[in-house]
MMTF fields as JSON, N, C-alpha, C and O atoms, coordinates in Angstrom:
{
  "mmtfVersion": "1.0.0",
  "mmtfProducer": "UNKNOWN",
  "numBonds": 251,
  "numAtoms": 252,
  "numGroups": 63,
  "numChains": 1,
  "numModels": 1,
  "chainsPerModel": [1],
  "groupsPerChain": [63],
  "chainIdList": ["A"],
  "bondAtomList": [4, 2, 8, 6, 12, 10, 16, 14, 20, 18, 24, 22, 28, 26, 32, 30, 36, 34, 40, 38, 44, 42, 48, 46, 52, 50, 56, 54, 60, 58, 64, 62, 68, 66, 72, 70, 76, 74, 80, 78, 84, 82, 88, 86, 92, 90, 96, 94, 100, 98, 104, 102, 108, 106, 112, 110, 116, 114, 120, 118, 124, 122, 128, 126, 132, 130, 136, 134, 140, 138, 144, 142, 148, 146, 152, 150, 156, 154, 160, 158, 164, 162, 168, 166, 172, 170, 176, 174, 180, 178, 184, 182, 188, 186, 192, 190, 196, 194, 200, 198, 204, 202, 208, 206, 212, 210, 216, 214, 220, 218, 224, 222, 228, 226, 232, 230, 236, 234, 240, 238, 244, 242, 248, 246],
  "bondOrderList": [1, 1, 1, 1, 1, 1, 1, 1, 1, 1, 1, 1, 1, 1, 1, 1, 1, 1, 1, 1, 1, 1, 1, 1, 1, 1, 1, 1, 1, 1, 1, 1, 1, 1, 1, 1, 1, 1, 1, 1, 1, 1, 1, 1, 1, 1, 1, 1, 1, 1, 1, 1, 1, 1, 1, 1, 1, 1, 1, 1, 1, 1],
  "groupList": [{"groupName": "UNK", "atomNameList": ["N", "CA", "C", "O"], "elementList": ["N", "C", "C", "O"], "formalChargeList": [0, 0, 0, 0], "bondAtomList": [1, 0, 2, 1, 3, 2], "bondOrderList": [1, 1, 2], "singleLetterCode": "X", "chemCompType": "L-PEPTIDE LINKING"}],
  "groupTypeList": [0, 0, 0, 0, 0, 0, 0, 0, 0, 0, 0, 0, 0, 0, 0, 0, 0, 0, 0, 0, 0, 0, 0, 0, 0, 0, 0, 0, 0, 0, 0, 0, 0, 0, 0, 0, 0, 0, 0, 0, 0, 0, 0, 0, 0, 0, 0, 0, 0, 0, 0, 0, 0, 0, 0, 0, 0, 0, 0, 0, 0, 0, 0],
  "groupIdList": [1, 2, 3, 4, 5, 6, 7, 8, 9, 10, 11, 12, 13, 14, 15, 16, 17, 18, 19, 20, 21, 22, 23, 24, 25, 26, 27, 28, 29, 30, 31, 32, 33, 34, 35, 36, 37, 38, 39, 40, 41, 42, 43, 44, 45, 46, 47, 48, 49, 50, 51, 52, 53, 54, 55, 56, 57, 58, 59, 60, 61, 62, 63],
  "secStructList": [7, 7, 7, 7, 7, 7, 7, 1, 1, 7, 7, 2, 2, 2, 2, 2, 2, 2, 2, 1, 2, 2, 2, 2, 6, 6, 6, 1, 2, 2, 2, 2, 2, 2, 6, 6, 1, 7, 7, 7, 2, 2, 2, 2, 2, 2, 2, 2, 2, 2, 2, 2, 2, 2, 2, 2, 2, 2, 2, 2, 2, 7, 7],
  "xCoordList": [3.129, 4.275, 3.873, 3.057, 4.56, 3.903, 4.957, 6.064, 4.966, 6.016, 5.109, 3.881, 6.68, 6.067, 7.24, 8.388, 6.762, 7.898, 7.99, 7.218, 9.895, 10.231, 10.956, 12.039, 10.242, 10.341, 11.824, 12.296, 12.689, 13.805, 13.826, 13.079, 14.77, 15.088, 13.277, 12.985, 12.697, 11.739, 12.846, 13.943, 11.942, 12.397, 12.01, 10.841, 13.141, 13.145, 12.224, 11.961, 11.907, 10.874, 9.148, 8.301, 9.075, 7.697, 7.337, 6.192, 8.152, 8.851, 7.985, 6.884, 8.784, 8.55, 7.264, 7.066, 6.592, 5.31, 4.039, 2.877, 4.671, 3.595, 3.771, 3.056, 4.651, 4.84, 4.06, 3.236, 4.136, 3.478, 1.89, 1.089, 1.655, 0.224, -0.845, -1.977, 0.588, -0.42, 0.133, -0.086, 0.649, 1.209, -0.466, -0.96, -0.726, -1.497, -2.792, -3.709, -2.929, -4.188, -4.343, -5.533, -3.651, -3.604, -3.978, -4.201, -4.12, -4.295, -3.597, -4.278, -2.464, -1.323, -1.162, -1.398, -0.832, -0.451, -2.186, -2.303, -3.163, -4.067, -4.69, -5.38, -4.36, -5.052, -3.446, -3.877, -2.511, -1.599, -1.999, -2.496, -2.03, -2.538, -3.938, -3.952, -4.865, -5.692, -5.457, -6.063, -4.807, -4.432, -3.255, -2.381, -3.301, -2.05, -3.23, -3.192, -4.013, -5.18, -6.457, -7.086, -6.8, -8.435, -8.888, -8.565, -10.435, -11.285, -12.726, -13.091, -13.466, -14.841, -15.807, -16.032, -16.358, -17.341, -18.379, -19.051, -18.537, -19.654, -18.747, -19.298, -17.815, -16.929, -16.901, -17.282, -16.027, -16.4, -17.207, -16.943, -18.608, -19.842, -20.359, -21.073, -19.983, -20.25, -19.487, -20.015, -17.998, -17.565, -17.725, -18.067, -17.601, -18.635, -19.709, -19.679, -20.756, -22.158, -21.662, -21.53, -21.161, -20.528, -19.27, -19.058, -18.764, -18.286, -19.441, -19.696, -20.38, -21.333, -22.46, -22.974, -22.574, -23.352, -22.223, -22.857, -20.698, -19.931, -20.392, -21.119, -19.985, -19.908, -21.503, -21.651, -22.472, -23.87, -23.505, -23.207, -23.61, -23.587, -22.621, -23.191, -21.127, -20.461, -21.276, -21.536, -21.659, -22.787, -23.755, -23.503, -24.962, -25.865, -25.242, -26.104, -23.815, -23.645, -23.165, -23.128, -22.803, -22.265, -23.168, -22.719, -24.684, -25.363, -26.439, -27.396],
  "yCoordList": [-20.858, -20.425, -20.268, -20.98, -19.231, -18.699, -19.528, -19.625, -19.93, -20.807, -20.297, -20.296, -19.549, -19.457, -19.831, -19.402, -20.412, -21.18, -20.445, -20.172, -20.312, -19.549, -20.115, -20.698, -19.88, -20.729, -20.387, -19.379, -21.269, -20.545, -19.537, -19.358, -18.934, -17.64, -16.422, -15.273, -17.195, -15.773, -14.563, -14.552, -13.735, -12.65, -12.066, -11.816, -11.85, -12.079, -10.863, -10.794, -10.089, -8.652, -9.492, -9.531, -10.035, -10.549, -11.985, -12.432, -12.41, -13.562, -12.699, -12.974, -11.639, -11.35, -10.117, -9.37, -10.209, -9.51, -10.267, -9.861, -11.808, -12.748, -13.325, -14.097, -12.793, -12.963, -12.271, -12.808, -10.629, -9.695, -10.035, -9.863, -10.616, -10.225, -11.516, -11.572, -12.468, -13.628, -13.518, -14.504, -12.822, -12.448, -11.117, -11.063, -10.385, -9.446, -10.222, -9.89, -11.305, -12.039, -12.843, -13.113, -13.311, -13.673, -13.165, -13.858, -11.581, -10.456, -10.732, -10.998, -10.705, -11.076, -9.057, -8.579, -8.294, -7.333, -6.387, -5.709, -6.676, -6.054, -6.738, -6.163, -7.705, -8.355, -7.793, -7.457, -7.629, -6.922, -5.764, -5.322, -4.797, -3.469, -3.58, -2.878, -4.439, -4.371, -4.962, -4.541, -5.67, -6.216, -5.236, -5.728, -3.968, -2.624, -2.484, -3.029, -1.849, -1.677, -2.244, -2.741, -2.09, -2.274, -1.709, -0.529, -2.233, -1.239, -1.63, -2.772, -1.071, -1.628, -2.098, -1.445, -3.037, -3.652, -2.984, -3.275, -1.842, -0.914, 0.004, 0.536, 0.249, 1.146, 0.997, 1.711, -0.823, -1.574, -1.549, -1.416, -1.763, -1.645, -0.474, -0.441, 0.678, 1.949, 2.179, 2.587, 1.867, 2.11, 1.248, 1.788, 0.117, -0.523, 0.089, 0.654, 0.295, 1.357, 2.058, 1.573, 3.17, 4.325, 3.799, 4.473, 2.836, 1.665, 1.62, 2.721, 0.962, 0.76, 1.559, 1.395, 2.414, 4.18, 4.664, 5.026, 4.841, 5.284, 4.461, 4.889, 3.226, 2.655, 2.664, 2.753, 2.581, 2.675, 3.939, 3.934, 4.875, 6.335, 6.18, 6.359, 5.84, 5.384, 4.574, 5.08, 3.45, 2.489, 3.717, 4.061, 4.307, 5.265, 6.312, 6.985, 6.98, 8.382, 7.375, 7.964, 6.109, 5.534, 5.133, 4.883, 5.164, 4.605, 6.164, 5.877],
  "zCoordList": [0.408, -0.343, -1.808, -2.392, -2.331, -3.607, -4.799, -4.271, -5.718, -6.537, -7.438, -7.518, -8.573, -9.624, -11.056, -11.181, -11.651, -12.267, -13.928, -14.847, -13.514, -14.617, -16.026, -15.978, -17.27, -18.463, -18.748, -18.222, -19.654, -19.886, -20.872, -21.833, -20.488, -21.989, -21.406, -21.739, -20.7, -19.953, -19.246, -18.687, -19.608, -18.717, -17.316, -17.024, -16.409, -15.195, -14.363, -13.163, -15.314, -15.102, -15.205, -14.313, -16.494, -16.436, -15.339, -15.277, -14.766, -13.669, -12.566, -12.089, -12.332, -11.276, -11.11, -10.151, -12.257, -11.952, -12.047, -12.029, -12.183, -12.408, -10.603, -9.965, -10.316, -8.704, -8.08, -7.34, -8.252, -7.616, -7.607, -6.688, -9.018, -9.36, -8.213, -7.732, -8.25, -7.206, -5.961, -5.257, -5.554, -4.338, -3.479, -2.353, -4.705, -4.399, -4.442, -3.691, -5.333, -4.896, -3.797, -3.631, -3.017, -1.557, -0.444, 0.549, -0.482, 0.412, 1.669, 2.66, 1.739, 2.901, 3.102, 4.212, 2.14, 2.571, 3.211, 4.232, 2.266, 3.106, 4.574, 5.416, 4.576, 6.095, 6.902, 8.005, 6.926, 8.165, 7.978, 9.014, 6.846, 7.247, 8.496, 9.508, 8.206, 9.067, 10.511, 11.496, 10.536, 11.89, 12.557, 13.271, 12.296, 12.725, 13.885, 14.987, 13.512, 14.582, 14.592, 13.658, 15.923, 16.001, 15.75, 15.889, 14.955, 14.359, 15.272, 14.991, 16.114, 16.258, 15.373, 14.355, 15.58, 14.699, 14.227, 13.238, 15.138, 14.253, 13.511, 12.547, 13.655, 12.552, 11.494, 10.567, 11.548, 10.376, 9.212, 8.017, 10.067, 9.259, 8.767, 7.765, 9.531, 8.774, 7.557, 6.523, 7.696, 6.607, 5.616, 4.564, 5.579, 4.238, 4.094, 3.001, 4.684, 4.254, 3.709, 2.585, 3.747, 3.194, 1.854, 0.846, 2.089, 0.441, 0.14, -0.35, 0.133, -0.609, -1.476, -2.583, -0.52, -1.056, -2.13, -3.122, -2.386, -3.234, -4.261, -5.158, -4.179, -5.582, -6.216, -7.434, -5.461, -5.952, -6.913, -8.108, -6.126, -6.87, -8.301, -9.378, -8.285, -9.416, -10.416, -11.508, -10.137, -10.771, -11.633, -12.787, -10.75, -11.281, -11.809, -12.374, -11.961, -12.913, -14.036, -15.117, -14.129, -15.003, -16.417, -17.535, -15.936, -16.402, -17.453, -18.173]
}
C-alpha cells in the first residue's frame, strides 16, 4: 500500500503527483500490461537485443 502523507495547507495537485510518481515506481501498471499475454522466452530475448542495439546506437550518435 502506497501512503503518502499530506502536509497541511499542501496542495492537493502536488499530493497527488507525489502519488503518481511512487505509484509509477512500483511497476504495478507495467508488470499487468505484461501479464495480458504470453510472450515466449526467445521473443523476450530478442526484443531486449534489439533494446539494446537502439540505445547503443543513441549512446554512439550522442557522443
Amino acid at each position: 500500500m502506497i501512503i503518502v502523507p499530506v502536509k497541511d495547507g499542501e496542495n492537493i495537485e502536488r499530493a497527488l503527483k507525489r502519488f503518481k510518481r511512487k505509484f509509477d515506481k512500483t511497476g504495478v501498471i507495467k508488470e499487468l500490461r505484461a501479464r495480458q499475454q504470453y510472450d515466449k522466452p526467445s521473443v523476450l530475448r530478442r526484443l531486449k537485443m534489439e533494446r539494446a542495439i537502439y540505445v547503443q546506437k543513441l549512446r554512439d550518435a550522442e557522443e
